[in-house]
Rosetta silent file (secondary structure, phi, psi, omega in degrees, C-alpha in Angstrom):
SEQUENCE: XXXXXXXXXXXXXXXXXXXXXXXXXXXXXXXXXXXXXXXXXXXXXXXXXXXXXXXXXXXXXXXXXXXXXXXXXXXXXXXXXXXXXXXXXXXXXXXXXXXXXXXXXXXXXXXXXXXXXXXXXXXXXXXXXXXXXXXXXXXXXXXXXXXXXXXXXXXXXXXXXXXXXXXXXXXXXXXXXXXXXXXXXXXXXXXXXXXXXXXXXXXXXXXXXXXXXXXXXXXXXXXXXXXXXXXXXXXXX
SCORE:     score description
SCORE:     0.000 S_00000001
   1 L     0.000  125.486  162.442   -0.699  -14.866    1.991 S_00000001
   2 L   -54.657  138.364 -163.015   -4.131  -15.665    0.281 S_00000001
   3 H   -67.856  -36.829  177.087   -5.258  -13.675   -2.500 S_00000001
   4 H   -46.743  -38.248 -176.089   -8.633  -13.039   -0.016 S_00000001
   5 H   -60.431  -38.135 -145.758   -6.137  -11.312    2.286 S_00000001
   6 H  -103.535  -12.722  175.159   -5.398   -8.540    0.015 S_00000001
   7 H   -53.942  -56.656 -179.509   -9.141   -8.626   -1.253 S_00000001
   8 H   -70.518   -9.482  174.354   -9.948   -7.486    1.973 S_00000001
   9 H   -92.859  -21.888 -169.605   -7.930   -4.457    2.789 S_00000001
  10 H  -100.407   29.320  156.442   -8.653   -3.096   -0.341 S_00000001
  11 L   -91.422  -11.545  173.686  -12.497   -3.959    0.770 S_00000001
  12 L   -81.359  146.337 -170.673  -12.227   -1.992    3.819 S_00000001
  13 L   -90.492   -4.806 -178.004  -14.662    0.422    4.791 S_00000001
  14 L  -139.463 -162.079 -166.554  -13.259    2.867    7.383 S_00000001
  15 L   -88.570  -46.360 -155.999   -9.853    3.869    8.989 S_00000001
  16 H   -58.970  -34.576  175.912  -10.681    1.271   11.840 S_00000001
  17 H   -87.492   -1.096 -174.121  -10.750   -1.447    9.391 S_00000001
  18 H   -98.127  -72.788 -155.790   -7.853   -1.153    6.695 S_00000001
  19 H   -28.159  -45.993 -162.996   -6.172   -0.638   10.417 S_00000001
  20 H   -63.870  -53.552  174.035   -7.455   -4.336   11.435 S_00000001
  21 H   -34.903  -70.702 -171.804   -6.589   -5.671    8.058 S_00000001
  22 H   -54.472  -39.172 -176.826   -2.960   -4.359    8.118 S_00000001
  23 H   -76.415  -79.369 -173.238   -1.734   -5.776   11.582 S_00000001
  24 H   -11.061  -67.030  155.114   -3.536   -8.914   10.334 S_00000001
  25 H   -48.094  -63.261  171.782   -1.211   -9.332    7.898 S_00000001
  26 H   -43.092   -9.641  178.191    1.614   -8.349    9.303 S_00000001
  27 H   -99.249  -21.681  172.602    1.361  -10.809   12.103 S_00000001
  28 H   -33.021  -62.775 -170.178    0.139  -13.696    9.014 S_00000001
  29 L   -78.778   52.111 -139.711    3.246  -12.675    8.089 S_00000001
  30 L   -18.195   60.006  173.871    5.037  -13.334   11.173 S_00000001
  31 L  -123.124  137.697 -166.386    5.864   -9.580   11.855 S_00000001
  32 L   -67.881  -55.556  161.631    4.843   -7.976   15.606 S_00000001
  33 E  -101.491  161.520  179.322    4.748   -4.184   14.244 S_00000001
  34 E  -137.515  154.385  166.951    3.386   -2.339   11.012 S_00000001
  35 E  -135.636  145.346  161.907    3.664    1.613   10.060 S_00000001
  36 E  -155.320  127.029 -148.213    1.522    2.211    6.660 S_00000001
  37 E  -147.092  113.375 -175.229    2.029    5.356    5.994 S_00000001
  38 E  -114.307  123.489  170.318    0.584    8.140    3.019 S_00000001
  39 E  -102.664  101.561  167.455    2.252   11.054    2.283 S_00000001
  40 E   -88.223  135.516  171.117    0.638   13.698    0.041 S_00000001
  41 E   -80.861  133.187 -165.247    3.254   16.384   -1.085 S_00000001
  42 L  -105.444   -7.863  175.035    1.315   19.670   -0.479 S_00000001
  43 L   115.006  114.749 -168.584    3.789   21.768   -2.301 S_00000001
  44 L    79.282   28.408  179.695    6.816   24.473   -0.791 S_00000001
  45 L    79.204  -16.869 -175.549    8.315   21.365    0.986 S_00000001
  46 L   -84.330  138.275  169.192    5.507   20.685    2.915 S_00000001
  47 E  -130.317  150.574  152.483    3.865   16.925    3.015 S_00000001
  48 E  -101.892  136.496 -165.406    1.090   15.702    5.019 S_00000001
  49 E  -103.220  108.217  172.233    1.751   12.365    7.209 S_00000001
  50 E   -95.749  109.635 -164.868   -1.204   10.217    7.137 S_00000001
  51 E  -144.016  128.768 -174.065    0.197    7.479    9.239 S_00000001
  52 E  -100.088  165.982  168.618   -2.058    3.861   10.571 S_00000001
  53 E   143.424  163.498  171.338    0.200    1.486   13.018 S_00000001
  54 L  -108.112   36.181 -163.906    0.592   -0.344   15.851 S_00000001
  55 L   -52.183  129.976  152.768    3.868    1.471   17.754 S_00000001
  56 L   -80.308  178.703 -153.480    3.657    0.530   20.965 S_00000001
  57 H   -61.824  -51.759 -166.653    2.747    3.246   23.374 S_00000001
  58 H   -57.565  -27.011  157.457    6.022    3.571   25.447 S_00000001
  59 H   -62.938   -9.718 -172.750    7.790    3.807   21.955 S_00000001
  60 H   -49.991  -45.453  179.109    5.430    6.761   20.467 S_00000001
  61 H   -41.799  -68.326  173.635    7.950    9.582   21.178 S_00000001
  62 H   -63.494  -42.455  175.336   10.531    8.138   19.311 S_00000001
  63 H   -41.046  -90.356 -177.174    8.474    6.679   16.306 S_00000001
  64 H    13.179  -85.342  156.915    7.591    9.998   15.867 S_00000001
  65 H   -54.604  -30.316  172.445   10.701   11.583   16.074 S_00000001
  66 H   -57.614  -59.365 -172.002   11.936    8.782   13.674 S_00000001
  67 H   -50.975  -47.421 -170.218    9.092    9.217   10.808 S_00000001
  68 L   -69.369  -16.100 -148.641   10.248   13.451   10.881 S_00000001
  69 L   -66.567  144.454  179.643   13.818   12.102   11.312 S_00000001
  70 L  -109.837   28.540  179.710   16.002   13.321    7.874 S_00000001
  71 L  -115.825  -41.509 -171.884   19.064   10.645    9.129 S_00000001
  72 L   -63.720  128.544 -113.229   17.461    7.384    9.732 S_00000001
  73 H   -94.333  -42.859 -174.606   18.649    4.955    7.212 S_00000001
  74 H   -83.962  -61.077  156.316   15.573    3.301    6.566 S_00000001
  75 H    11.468  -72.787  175.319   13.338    6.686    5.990 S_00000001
  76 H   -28.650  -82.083  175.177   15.943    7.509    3.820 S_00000001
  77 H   -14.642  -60.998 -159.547   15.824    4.564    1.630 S_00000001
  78 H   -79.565  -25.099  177.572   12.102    4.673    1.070 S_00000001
  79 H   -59.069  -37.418 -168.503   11.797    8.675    0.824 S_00000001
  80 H  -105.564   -1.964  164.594   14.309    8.255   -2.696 S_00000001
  81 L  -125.141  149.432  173.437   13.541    4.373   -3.866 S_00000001
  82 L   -75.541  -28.142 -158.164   10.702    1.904   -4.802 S_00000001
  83 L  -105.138  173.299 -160.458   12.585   -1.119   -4.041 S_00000001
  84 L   -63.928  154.431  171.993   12.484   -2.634   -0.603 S_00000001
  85 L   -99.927  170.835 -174.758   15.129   -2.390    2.215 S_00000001
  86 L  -138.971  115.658 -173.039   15.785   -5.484    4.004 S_00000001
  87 E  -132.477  175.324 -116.248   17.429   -3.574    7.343 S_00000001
  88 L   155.123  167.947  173.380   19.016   -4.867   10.372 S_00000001
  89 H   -66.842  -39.454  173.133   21.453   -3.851   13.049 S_00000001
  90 H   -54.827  -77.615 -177.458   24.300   -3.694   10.311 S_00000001
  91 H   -18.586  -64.027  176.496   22.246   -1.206    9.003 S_00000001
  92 H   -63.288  -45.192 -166.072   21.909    1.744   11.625 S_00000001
  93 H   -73.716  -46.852  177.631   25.843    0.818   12.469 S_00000001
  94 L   -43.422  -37.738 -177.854   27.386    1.317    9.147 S_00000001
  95 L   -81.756    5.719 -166.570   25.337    4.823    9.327 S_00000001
  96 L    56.216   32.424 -149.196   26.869    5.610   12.522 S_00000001
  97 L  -142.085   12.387 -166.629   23.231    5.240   14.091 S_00000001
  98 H   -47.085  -57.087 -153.512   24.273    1.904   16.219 S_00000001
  99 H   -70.971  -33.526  168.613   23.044    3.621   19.033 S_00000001
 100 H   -47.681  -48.483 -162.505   19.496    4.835   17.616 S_00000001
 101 H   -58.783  -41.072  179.193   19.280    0.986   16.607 S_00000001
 102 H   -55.605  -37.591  178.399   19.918    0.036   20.380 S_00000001
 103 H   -77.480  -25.876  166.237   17.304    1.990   21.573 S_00000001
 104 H   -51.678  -51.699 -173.479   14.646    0.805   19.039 S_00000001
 105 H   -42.552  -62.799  168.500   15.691   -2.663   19.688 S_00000001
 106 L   -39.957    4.649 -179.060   13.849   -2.463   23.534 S_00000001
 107 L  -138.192    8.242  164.921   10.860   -2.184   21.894 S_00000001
 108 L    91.539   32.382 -161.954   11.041   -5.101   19.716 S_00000001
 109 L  -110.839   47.267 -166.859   12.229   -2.842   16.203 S_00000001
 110 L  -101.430  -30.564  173.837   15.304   -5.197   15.767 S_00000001
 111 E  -163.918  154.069 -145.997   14.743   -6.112   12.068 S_00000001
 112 E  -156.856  158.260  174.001   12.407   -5.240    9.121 S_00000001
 113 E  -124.280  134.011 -158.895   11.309   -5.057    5.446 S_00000001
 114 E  -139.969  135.842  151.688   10.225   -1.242    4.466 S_00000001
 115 E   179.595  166.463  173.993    9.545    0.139    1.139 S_00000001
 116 E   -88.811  127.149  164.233    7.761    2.880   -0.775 S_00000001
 117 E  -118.629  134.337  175.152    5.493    3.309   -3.906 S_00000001
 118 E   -84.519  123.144  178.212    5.783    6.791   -5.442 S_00000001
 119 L  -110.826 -153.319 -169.756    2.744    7.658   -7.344 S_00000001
 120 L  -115.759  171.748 -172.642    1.939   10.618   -9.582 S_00000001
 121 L    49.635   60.981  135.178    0.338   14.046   -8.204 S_00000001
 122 L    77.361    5.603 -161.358    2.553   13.999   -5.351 S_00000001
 123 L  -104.712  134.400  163.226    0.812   10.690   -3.811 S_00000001
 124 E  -145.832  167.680  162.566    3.296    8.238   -1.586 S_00000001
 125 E  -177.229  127.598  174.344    2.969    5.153    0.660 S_00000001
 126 E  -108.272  144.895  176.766    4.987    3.789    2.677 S_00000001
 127 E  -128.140  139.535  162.607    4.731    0.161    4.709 S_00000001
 128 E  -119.525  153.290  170.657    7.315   -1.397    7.389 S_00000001
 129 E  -148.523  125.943  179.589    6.677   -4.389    9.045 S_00000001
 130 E  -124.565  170.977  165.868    9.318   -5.007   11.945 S_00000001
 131 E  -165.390  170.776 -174.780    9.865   -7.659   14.766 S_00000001
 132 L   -64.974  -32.364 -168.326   12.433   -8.823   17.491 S_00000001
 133 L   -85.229  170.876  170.312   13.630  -12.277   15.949 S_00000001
 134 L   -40.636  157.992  172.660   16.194  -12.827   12.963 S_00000001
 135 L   -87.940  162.166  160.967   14.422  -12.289    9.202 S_00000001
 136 L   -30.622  179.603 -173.865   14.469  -16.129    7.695 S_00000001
 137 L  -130.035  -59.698 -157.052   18.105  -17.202    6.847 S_00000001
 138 L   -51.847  139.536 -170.646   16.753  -19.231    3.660 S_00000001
 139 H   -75.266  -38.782 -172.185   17.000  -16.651    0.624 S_00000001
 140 H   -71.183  -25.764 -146.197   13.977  -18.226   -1.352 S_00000001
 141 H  -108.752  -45.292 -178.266   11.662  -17.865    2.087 S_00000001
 142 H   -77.697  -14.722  171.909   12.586  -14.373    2.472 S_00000001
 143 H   -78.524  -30.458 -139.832   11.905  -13.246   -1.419 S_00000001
 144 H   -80.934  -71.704 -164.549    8.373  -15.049   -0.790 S_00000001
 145 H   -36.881  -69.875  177.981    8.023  -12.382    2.543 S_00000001
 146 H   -31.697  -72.833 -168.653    9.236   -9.666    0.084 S_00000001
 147 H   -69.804   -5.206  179.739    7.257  -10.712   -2.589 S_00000001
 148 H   -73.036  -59.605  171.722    4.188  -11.297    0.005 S_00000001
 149 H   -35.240  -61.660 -165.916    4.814   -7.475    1.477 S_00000001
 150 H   -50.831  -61.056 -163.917    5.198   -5.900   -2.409 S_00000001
 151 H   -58.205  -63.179 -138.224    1.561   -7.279   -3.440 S_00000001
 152 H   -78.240 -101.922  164.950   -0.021   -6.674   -0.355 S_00000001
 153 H    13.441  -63.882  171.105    1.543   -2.815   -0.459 S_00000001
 154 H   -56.762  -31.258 -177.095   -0.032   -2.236   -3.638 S_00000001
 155 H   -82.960  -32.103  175.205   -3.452   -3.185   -2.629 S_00000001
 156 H   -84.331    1.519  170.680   -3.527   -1.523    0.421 S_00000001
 157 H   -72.875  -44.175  175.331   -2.311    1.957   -1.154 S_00000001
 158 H   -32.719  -75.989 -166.910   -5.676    1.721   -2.770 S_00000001
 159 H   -53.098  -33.208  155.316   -7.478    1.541    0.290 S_00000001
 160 H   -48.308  -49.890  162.518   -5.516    4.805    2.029 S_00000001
 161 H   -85.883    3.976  175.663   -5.833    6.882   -0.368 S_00000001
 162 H   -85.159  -39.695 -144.830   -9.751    6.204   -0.683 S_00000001
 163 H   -82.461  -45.773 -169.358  -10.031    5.719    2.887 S_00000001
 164 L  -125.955    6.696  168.681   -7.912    8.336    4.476 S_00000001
 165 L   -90.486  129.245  173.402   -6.887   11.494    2.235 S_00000001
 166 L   -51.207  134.771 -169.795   -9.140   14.110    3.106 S_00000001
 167 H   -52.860  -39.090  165.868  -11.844   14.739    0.441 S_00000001
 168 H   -56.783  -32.397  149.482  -10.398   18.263   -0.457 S_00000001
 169 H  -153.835   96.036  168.970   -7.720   16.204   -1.809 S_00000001
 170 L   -98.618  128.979 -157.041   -8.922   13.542   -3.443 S_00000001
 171 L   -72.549  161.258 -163.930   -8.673   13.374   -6.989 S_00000001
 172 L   -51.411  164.412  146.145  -11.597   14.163   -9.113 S_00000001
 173 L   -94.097  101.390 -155.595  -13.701   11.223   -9.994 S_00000001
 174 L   -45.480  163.678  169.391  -14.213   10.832  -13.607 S_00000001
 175 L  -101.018  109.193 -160.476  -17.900   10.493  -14.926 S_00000001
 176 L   -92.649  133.595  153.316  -18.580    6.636  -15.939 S_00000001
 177 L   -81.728  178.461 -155.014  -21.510    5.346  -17.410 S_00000001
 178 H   -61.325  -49.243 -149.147  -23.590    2.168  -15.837 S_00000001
 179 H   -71.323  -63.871  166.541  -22.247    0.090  -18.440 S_00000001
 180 H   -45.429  -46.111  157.814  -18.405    1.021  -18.126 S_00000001
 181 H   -54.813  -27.484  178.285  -18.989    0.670  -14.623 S_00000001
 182 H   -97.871  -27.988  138.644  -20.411   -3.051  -14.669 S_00000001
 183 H     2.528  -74.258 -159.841  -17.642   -3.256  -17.516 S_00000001
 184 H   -63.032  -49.432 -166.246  -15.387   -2.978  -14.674 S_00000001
 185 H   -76.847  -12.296 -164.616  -16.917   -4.536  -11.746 S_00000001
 186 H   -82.967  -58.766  179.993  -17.158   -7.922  -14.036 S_00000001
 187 H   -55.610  -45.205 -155.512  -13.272   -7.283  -15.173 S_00000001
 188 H   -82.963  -27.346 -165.739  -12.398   -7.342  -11.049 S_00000001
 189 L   -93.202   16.882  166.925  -13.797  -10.892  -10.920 S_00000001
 190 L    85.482   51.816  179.037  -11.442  -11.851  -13.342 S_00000001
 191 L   -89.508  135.142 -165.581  -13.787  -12.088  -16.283 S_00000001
 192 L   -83.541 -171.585 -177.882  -12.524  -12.069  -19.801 S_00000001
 193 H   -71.060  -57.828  171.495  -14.372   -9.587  -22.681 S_00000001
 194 H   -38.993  -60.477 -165.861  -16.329  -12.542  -23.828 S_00000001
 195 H   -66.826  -66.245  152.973  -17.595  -13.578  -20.584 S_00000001
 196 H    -2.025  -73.619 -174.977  -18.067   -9.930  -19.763 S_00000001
 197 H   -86.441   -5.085  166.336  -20.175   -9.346  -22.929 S_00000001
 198 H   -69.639  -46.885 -153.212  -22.080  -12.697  -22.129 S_00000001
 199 H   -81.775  -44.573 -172.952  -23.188  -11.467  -18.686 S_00000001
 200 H   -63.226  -23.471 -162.444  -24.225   -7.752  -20.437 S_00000001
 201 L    67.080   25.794  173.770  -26.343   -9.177  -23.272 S_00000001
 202 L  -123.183  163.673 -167.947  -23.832   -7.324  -25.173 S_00000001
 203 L   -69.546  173.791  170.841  -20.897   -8.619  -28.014 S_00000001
 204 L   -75.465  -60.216  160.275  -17.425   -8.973  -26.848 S_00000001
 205 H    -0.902  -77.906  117.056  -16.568   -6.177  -28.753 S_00000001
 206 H   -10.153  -56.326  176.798  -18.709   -3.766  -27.236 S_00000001
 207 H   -87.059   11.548 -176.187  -17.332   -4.995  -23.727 S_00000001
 208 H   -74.126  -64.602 -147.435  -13.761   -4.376  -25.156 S_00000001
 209 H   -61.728  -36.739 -175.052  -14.937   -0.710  -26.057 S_00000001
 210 L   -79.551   -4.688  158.587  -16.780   -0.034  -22.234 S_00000001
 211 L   -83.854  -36.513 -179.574  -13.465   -1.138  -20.932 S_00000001
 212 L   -92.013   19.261  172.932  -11.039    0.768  -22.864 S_00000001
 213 L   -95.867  -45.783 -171.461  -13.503    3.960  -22.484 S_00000001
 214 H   -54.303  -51.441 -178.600  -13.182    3.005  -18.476 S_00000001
 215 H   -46.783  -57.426  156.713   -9.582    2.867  -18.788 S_00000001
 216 H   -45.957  -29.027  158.267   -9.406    6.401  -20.427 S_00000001
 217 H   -48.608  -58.824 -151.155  -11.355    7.932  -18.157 S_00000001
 218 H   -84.858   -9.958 -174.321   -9.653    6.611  -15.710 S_00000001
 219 L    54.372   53.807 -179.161   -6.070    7.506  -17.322 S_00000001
 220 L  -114.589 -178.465 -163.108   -4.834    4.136  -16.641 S_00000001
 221 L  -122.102  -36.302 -177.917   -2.907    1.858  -19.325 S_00000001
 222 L  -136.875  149.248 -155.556   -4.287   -1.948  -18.211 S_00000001
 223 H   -83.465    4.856 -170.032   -7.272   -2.504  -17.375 S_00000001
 224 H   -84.021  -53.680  178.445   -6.154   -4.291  -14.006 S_00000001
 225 H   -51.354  -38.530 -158.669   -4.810   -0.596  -12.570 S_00000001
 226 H   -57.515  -67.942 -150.880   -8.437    0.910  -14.125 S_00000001
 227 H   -66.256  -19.230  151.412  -10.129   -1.453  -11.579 S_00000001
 228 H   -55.131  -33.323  172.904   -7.663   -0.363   -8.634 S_00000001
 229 H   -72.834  -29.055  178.975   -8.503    2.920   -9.290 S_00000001
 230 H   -78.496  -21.405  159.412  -11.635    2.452   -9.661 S_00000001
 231 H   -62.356  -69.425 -163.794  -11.927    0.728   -5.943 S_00000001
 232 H   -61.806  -51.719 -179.745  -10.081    3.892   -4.476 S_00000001
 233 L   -78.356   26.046 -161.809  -12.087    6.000   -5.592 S_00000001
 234 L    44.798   15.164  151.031  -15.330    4.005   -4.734 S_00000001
 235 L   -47.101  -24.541  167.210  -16.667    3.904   -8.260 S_00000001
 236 L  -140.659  172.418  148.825  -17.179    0.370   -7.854 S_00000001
 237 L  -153.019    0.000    0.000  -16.860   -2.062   -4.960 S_00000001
């Protein structure tokens, strides 16, 4: 996957497009279906399902019922861990679920890589990417897929929760000044402090301090999360 791939979902400007973006990969990555999927926990048990994919239609019923489902094996997985499942037919049957697996399988849901990222305030997203044939057999070709999925996961969580949690809750947006903001946008194009404080007419120094103010604002720790955050919440772009 090209780093430009993941530039662009977290460049998209509507629902229609992080939508385009996401099957795009997933078929790069030689997968048929995708679910990307944001959960905010609202509190009393209740979440909201914010959910993008490409289920086909005569499967919708069942998707459905699956994402609400509290048994299915991969669900599970991803509602209580970060790292990924790698699932199969083996899967569902060990779980007593053969027969769930059979019926997915008719719709081309025979084997998949799923995982979660848990964030803070109650923020989740989840991505699957399934298809009919065998996963790779070679172990290094399938951590690449893994490791293709993970980055790609991260970037596009950006883009969900800018794109598609409802404004009532969306998290405040800190107030940034121009300079911590051009700080920032300078910092995404992978510009050091020096370079930074070259382009500003200002010392490196100076560009440290408008970076670490942005980070603080932004309550992030490195200044590479500052500038994800700062794309979800459209402070820069």
């Amino acid at each position: 996957m090209l780093p430009g791939g993941y530039r662009s979902v977290m460049e998209a400007r509507n629902r229609d497009e992080f939508r385009s973006e996401v099957i795009r990969f997933t078929r790069q990555l030689g997968f048929d279906t995708v679910a990307a999927v944001t959960v905010i926990d609202m509190g009393l048990g209740k979440s909201e399902f914010i959910n993008v994919d490409n289920t086909p239609q005569a499967y919708l019923d069942a998707y459905d019922d699956q994402m609400a489902s509290k048994c299915d094996p991969v669900m599970q997985h991803c509602r209580r861990a970060s790292v990924p499942i790698i699932w199969d037919q083996n899967t569902y049957v060990s779980t007593g679920l053969g027969d769930k697996w059979e019926h997915q399988a008719q719709f081309g849901y025979r084997t998949g890589i799923a995982m979660a990222l848990h964030m803070p305030e109650g923020r989740h997203f989840m991505l699957g990417v399934d298809r009919d044939q065998p996963l790779p057999d070679d172990t290094q070709e399938l951590q690449r897929v893994v490791a293709d999925l993970q980055l790609f996961a991260v970037h596009a969580q950006d883009a969900a929760l800018r794109l598609l949690v409802p404004v009532g809750l969306q998290p405040e947006r800190p107030r940034m000044t121009p300079r911590e903001l051009e700080a920032l946008r300078w910092t995404m194009e992978g510009k050091t402090a020096w370079e930074v404080g070259a382009l500003l007419g200002i010392s490196e120094r100076t560009a440290v301090l408008h970076v670490n103010n942005a980070m603080h604002k932004l309550g992030c720790t490195t200044k590479h999360q500052a500038v994800l955050k700062a794309l979800r919440l459209g402070l820069i772009h």
